[in-house]
C-alpha positions in Angstrom: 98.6 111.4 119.5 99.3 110.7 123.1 98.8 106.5 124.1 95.4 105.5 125.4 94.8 105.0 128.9 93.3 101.5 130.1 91.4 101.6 133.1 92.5 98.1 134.6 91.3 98.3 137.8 88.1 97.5 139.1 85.5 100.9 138.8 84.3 101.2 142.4 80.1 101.6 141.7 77.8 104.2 143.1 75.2 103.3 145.4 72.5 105.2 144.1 70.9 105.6 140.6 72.5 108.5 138.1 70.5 111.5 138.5 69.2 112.9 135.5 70.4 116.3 136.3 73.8 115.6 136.5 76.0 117.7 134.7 77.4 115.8 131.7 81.0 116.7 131.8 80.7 114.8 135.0 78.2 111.7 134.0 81.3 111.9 131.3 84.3 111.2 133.4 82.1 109.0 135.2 81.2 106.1 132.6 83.8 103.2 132.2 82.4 101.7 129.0 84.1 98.1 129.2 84.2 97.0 124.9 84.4 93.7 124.1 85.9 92.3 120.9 87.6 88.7 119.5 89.6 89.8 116.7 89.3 87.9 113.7 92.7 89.3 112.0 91.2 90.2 108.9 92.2 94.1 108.9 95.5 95.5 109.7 96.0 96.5 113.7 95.6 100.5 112.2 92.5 99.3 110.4 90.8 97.6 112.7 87.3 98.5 114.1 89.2 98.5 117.4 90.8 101.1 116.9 87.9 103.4 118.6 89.1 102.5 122.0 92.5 104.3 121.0 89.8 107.7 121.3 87.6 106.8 124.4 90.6 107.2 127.6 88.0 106.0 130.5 87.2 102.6 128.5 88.3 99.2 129.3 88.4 96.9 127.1 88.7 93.1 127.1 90.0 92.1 123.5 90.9 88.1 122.6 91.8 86.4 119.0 88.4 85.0 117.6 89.7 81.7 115.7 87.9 78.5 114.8 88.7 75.7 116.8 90.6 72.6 115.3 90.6 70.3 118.4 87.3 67.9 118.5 86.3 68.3 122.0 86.6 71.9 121.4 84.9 71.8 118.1 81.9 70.2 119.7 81.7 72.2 122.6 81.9 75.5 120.4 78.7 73.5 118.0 77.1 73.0 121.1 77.4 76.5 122.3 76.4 78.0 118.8 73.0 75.9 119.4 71.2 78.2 121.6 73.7 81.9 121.0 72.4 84.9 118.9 75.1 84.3 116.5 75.7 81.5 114.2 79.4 83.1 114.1 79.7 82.5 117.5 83.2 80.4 118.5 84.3 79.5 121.8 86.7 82.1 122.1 83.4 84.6 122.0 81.8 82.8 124.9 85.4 83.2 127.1 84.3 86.8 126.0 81.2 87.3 127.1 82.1 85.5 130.8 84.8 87.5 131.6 82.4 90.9 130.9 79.8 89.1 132.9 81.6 88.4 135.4 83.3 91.5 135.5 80.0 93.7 135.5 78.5 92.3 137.9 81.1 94.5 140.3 80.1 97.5 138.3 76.8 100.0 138.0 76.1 102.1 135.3 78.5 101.3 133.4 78.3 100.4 129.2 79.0 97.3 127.8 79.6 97.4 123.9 80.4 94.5 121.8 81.9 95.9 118.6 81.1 93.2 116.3 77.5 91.6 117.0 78.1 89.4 114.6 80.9 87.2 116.0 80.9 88.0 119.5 77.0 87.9 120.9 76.1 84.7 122.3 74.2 85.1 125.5 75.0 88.3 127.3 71.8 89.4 126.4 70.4 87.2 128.7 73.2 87.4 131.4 73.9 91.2 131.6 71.6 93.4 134.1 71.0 95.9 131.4 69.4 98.2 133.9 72.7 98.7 135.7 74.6 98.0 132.4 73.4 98.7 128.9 74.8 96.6 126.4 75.3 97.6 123.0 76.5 96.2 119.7 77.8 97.0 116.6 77.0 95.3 113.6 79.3 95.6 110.1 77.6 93.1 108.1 75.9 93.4 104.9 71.9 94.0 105.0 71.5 90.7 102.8 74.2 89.1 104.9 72.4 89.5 108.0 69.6 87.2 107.8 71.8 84.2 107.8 74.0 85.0 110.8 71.8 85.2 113.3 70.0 82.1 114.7 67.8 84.4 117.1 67.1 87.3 115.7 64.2 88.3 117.8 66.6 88.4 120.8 67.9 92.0 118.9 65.0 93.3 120.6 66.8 92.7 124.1 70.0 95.3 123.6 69.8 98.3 124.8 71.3 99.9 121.6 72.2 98.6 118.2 75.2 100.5 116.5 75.2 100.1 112.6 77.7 101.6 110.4 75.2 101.9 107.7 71.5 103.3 106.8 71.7 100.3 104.6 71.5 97.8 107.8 68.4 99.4 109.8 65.8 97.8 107.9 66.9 94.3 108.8 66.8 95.2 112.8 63.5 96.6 112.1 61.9 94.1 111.1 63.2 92.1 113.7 61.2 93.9 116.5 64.1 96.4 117.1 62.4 99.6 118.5 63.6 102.4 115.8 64.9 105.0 118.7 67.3 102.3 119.7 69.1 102.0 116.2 71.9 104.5 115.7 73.4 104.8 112.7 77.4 105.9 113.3 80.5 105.8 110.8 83.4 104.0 110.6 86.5 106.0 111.5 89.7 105.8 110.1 93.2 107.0 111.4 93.9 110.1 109.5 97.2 110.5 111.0 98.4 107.4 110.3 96.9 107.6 106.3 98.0 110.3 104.6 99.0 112.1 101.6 102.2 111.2 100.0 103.7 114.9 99.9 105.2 114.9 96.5 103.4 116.2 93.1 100.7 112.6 91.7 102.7 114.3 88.1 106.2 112.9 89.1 104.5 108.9 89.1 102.9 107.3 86.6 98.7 106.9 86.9 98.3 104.4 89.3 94.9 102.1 90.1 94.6 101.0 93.6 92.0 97.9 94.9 92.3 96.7 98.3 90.5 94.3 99.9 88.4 90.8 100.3 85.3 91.1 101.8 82.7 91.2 98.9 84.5 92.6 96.4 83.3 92.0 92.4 86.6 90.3 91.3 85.2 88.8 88.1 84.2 93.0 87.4 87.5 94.2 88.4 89.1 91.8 86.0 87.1 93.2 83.5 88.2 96.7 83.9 92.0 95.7 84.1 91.7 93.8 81.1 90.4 97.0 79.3 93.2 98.9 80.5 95.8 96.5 79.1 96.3 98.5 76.1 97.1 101.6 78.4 100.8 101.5 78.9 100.5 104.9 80.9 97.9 103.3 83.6 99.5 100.9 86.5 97.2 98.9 88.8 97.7 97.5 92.0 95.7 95.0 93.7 96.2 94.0 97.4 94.2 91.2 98.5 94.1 87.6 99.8 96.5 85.4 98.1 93.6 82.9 97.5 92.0 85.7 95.0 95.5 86.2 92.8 93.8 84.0 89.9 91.9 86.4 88.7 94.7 88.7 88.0 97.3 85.9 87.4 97.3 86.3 83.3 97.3 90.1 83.4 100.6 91.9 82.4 99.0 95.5 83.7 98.5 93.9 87.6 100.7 93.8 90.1 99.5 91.9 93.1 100.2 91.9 97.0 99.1 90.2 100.3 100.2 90.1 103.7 101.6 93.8 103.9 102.1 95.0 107.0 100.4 98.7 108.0 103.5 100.6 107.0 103.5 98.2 103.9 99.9 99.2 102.9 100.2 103.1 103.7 102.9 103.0 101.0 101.1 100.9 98.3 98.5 103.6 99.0 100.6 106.6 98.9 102.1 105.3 95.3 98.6 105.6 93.9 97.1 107.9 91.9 93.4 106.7 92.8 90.9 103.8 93.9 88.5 101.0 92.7 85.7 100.5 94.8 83.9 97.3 93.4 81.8 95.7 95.2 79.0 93.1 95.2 77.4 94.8 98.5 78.7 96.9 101.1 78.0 99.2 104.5 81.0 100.7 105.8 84.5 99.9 103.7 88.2 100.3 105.4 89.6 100.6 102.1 87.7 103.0 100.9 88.0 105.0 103.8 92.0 105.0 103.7 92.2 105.6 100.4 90.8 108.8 100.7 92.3 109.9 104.0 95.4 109.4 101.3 94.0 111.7 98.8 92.7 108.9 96.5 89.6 109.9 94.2 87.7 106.7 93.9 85.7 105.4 91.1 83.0 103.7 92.7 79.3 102.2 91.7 76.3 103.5 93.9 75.7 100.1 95.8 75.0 99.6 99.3 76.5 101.8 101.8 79.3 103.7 99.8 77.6 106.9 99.1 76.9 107.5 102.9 81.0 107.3 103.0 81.9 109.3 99.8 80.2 112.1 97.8 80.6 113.5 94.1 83.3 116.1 95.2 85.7 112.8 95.5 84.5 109.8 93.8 83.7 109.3 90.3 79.9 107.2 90.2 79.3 104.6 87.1 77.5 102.1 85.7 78.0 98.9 87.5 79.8 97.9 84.1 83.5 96.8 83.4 83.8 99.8 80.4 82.0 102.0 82.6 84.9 101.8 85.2 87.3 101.8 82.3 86.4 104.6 80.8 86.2 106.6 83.9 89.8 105.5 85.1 91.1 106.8 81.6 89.4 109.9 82.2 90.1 110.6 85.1 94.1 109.8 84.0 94.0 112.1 82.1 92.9 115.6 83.6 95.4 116.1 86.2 93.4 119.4 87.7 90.0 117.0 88.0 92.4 115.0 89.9 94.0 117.4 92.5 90.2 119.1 92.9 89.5 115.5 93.9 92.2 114.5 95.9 91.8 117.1 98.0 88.0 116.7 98.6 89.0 113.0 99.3 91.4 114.0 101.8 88.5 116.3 103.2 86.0 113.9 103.7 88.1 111.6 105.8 89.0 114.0 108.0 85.3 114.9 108.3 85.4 111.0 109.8 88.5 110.7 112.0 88.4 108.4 114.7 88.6 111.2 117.3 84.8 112.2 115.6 83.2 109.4 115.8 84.4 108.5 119.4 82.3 111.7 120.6 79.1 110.1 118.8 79.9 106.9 120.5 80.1 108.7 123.7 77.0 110.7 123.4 75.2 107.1 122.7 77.1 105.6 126.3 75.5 109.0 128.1 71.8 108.5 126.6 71.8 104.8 127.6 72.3 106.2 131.4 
């Protein structure tokens, strides 16, 4: 896939409003979204939420570390600043954020602005941003009972011009803060499905292998459980990639090999050695892991909780009881009926094409055109 193509220089604004009438291919090549983002580091550069610049070419995009501060004159400026933003996430890294995009839309008509995580990044652009000349947008990743403790002004929702969520799960919460339902729009996550693939060799030639990745509200006292179940199971590997701070749980267990840091071509090989997923978690909307994992052919045993059966689907993931023998048993099943397995890993492989970056860049871009 050919390199994306910034637009750095300043976009030169119309003098007169957008007719309605105007062909779309054109309004199209037109819009210069600018997307805003302080990376927190917690996902892999290919897993990233990011990533969906990579598939809009006209975007710019204004991208900065988000980090807590560790100096006290910064520490009590950022305090200060979290006082009155929407965000009790919000750092002073964030507000840098949101002045440079102020500043830089106020050269620029008609033109997009989209935060892409609400949750860290809005402060007071809400109240800055002209969003008759530039909607501004958000997208929000967090949990539905997550929500209600981020934000310190909630009712200031009500001021975007559209609200992105990656989950049907999260609409309720917007809601009932005063968010008009027409300007909620519910739009996957992506994931790079040329990047995560297939191993192409026969699963036969490996043993069974159990794959969890990931940190953010997974049920680690549940997959212990399971593991431990498995121990007996000489035939039945398990891998676990996660924070190191999380490596207790497995620390006593023969059957677990764990792993941290990996780098992206690190990770695309622990999940090209597997034979399947674990999904457990406490809550979810939209899940990276679970995502890659079946761009790689992974059929994933799963629990129906928050957002994962808007993601995955009975053709390539295997639901149970949110019980520790329930996962067992399923895993053991599933180990052993290699043509259930194949039928499922190609479904898996399916569905994450069906939600390739490339895909939902065009919803994202029909959203930018209905905002004009």
């Amino acid at each position: 896939m050919d390199s994306p193509k910034f637009l750095n220089q300043r976009y030169n604004p119309v003098n007169e409003p957008i007719e309605r009438s105007v062909n779309m291919q054109t309004l199209s090549s037109q819009v210069k979204p600018l997307l805003l983002s302080s990376n927190a580091s917690i996902h892999g550069s290919i897993s990233s939420y990011e990533m969906l610049a990579n598939y809009l070419p006209t975007c710019e995009k204004l991208f900065t570390s988000h980090r807590s501060t560790t100096q006290i004159h910064t520490r009590i400026l950022s305090r200060l600043l979290r006082t009155f933003a929407v965000s009790s996430w919000y750092q002073l890294s964030s507000a840098r954020l949101e002045f440079l995009a102020w500043r830089r839309s106020r050269s620029r008509k008609y033109s997009p602005i989209h935060i892409l995580w609400g949750e860290r990044d809005l402060g007071y652009l809400d109240h800055l941003n002209n969003a008759a000349l530039n909607p501004l947008c958000c997208t929000f990743h967090a949990c539905s009972d997550d929500l209600p403790n981020i934000f310190y002004s909630p009712e200031r929702l009500k001021n975007l011009s559209a609200i992105v969520i990656v989950s049907e799960t999260q609409r309720q919460f917007f809601e009932t803060c005063g968010v008009k339902p027409e300007r909620i729009h519910c739009i996957p996550l992506g994931v790079n499905t040329n990047f995560f693939t297939p191993k192409q060799s026969e699963q036969s030639q490996q043993p069974f292998t159990v794959l969890s990745v990931g940190n953010y509200r997974r049920n680690f006292p549940l997959l212990r459980e399971v593991f431990q179940r498995l121990e007996k199971n000489s035939e039945i590997c398990i891998k676990v990639v996660s924070s190191r701070a999380n490596s207790h749980y497995f620390a006593d267990l023969k059957n677990v090999q764990f792993m941290s840091n990996l780098s992206d071509g690190q990770l695309l090989e622990v999940y090209q050695s597997a034979s399947c997923q674990i999904v457990a978690v406490e809550n979810a909307t939209a899940n990276n892991a679970l995502l890659e994992g079946l761009a790689c052919g992974l059929p994933t045993i799963t629990a129906k909780i928050g957002g994962i059966e808007e993601y995955a689907s009975e053709a390539c993931a295997i639901f149970v009881e949110n019980q520790p023998e329930a996962f067992a048993e399923a895993i053991s099943m599933l180990a052993n009926r290699p043509a259930k397995w194949a039928e499922m890993a190609k479904s898996a492989r399916q569905r994450a094409l069906e939600l390739e970056w490339s895909n939902v860049a065009k919803q994202v871009e029909t959203l930018y055109l209905s905002l004009l």
